[in-house]
ZAPA-44105 format. One record per residue: residue in three letters; x negated, z negated, y of N, C-alpha, C in turn. Coordinates in pm, whole numbers, padded with zeros to 5 digits. Layout:
<pts>
+------+--------+--------+--------+--------+--------+--------+--------+--------+--------+
: resn :    n.X :    n.Z :    n.Y :   ca.X :   ca.Z :   ca.Y :    c.X :    c.Z :    c.Y :
+------+--------+--------+--------+--------+--------+--------+--------+--------+--------+
:  ala :      X :      Z :      Y :      X :      Z :      Y :      X :      Z :      Y :
...
+------+--------+--------+--------+--------+--------+--------+--------+--------+--------+
</pts>
This chain:
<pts>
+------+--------+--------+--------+--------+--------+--------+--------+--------+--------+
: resn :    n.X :    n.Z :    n.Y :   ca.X :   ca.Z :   ca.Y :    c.X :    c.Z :    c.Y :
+------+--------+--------+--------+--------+--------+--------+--------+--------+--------+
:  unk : -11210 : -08666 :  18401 : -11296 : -08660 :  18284 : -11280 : -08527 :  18209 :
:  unk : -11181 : -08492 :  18207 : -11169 : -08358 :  18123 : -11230 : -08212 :  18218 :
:  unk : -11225 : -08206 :  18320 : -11264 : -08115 :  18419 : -11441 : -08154 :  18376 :
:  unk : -11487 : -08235 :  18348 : -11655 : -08280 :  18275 : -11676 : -08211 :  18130 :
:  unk : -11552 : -08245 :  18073 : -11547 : -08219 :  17919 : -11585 : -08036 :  17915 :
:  unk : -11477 : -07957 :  18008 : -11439 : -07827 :  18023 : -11551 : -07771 :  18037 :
:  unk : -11676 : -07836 :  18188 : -11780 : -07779 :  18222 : -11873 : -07766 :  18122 :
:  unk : -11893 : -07851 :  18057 : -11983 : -07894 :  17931 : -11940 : -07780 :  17786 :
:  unk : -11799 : -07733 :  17822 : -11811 : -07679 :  17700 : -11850 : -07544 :  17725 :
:  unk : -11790 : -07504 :  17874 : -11829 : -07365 :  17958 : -11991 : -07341 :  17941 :
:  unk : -12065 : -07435 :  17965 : -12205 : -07486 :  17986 : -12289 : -07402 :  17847 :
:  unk : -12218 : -07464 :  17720 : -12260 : -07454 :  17617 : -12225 : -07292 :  17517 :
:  unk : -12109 : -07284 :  17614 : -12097 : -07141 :  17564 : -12175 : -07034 :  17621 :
:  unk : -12209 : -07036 :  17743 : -12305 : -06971 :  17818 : -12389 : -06962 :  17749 :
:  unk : -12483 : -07042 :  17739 : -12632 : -07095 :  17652 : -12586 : -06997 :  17555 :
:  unk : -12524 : -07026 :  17408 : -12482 : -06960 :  17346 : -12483 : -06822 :  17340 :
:  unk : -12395 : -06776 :  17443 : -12391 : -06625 :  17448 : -12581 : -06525 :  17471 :
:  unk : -12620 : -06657 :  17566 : -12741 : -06589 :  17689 : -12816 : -06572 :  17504 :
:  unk : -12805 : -06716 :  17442 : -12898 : -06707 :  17314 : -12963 : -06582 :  17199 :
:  unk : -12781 : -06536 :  17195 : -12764 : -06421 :  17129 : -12805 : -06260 :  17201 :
:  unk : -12765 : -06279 :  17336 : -12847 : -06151 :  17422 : -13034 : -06130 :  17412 :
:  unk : -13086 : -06270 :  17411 : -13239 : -06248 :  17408 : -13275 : -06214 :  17280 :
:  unk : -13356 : -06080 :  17290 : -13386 : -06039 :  17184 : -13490 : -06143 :  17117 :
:  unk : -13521 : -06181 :  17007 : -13606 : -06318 :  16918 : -13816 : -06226 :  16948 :
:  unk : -13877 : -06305 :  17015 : -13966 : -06301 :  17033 : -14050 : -06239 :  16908 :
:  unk : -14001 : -06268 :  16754 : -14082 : -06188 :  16652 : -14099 : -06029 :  16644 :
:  unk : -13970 : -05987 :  16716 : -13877 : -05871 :  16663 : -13992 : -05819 :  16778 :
:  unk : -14051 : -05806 :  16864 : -14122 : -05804 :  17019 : -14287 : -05770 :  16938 :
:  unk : -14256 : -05854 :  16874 : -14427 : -05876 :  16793 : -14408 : -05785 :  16658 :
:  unk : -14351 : -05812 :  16588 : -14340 : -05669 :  16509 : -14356 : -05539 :  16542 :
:  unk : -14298 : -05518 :  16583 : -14337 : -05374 :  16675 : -14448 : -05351 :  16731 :
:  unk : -14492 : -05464 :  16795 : -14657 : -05407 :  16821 : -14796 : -05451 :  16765 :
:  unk : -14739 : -05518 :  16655 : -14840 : -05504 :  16563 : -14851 : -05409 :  16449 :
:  unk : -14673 : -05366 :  16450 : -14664 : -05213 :  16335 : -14777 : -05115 :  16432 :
:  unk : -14720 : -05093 :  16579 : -14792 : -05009 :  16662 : -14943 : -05020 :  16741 :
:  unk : -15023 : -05132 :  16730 : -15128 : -05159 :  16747 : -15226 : -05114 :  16598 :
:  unk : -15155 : -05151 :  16543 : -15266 : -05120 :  16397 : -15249 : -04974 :  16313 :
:  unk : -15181 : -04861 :  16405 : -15183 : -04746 :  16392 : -15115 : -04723 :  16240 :
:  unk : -14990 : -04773 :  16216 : -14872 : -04789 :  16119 : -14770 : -04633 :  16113 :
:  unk : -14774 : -04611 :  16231 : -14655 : -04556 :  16250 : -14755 : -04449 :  16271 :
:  unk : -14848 : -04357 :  16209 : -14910 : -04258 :  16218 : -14906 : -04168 :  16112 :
:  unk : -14879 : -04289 :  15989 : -14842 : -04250 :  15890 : -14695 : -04279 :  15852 :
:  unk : -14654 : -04359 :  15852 : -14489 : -04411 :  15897 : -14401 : -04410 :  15957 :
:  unk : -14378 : -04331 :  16040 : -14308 : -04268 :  16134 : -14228 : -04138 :  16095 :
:  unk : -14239 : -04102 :  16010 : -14120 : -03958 :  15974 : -13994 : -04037 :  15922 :
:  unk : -13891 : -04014 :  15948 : -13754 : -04009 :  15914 : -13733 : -03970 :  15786 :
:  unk : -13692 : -04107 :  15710 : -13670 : -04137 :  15588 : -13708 : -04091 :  15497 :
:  unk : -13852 : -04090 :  15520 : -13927 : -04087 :  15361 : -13952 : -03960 :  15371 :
:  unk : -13952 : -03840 :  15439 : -13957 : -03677 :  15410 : -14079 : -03597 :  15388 :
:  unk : -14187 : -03730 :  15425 : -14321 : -03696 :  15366 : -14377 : -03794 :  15253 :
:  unk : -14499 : -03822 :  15237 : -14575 : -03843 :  15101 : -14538 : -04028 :  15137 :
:  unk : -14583 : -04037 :  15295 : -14552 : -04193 :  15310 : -14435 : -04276 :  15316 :
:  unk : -14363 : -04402 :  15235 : -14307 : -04430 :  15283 : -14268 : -04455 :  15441 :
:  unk : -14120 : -04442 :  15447 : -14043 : -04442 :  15626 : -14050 : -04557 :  15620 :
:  unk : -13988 : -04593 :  15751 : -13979 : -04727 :  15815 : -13853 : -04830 :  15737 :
:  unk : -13768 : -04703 :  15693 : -13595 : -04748 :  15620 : -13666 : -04810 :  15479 :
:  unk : -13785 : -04720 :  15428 : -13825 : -04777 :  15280 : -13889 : -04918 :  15288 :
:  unk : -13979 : -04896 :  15393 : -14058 : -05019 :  15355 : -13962 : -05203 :  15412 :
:  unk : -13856 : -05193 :  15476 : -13762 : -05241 :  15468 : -13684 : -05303 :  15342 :
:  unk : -13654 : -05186 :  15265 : -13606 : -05249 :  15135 : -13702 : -05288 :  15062 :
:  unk : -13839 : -05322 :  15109 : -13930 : -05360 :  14987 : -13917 : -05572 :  15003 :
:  unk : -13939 : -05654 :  14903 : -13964 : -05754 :  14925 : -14061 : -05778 :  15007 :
:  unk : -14060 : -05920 :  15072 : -14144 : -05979 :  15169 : -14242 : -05955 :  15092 :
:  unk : -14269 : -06035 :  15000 : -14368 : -06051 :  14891 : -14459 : -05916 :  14845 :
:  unk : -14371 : -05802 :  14799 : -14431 : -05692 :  14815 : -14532 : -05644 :  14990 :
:  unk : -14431 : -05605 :  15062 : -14453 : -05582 :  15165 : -14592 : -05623 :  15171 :
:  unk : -14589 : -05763 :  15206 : -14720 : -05880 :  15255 : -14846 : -05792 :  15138 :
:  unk : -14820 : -05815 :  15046 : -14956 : -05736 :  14946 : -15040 : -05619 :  14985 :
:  unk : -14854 : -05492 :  14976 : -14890 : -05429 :  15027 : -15036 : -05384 :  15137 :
:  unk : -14960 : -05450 :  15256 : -15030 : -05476 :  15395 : -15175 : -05536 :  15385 :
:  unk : -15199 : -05666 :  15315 : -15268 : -05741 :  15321 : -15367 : -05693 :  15182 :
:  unk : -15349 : -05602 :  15126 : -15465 : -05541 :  14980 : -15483 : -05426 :  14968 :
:  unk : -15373 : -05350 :  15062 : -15349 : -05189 :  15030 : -15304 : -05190 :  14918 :
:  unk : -15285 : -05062 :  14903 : -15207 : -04958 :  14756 : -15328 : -04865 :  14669 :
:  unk : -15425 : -04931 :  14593 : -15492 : -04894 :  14501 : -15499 : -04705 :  14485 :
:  unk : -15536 : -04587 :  14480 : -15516 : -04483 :  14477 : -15430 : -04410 :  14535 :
:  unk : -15400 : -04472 :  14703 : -15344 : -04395 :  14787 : -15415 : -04398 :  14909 :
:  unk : -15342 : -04353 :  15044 : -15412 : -04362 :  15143 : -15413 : -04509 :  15245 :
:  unk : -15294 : -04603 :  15157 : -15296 : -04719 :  15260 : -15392 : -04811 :  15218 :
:  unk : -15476 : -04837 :  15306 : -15575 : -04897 :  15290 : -15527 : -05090 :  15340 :
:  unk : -15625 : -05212 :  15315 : -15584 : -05332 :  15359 : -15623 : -05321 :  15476 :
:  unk : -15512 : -05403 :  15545 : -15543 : -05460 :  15686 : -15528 : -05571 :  15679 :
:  unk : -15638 : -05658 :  15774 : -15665 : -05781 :  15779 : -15601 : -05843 :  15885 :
:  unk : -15418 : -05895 :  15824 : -15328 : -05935 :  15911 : -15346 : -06096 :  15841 :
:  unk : -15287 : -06144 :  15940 : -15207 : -06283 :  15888 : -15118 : -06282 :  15821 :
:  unk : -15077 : -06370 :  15766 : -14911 : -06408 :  15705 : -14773 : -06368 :  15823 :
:  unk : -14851 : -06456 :  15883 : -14746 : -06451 :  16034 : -14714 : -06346 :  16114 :
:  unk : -14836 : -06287 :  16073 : -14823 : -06100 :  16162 : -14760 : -06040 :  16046 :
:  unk : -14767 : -06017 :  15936 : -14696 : -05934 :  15838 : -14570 : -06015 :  15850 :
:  unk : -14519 : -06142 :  15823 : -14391 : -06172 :  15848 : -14306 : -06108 :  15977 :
:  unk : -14366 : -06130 :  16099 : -14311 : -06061 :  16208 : -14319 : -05884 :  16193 :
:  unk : -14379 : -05835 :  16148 : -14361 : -05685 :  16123 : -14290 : -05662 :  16048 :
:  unk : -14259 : -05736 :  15900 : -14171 : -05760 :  15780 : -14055 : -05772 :  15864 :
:  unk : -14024 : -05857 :  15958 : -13832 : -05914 :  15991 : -13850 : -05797 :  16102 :
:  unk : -13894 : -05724 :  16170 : -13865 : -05606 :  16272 : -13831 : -05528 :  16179 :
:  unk : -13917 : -05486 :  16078 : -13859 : -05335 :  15982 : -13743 : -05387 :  15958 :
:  unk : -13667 : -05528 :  15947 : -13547 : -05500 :  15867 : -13441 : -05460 :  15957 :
:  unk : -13469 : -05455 :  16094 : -13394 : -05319 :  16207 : -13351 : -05198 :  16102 :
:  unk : -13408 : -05158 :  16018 : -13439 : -05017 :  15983 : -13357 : -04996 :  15870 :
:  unk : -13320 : -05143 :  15760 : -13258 : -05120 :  15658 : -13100 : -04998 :  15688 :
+------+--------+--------+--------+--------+--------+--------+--------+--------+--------+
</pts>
């Protein structure tokens, strides 16, 4: 019985480990919806060194911000709204936080 117990725990640590190696399917989708919707054209310089926020800024912004952001634009600048989902700005939202 214990040689059952052992396999089962071997079993579960595996799983475990394999769990933590697969990268999370959002983090996959963030990225190419930052990069499908032509994000990183303006967002793409290294930390902030032009007019647009970097990838590190928009990271520290709240979800809540962020989502507005994205989803209304920024009133008298150049980011205009894009017509994302919740679910697509959430998954682009938890990839930028790679960046914090």
């Amino acid at each position: 019985m214990k040689k059952y117990g052992f396999v089962a725990f071997l079993f579960i640590g595996v799983v475990f480990l394999v769990s933590l190696a697969i990268k999370p399917a959002w983090a996959a989708d963030g990225k190419s919806i930052y990069t499908d919707n032509g994000c990183s054209s303006c967002h793409n310089q290294d930390k902030g060194k032009a007019y647009f926020p970097s990838k590190e800024q928009m990271a520290k912004l709240t979800y809540s911000d962020f989502k507005v952001a994205v989803q209304k634009g920024r009133s008298g600048t150049a980011m205009r709204a894009y017509d994302l989902s919740d679910s697509d700005c959430k998954a682009m939202y938890d990839w930028l936080q790679e960046f914090k």
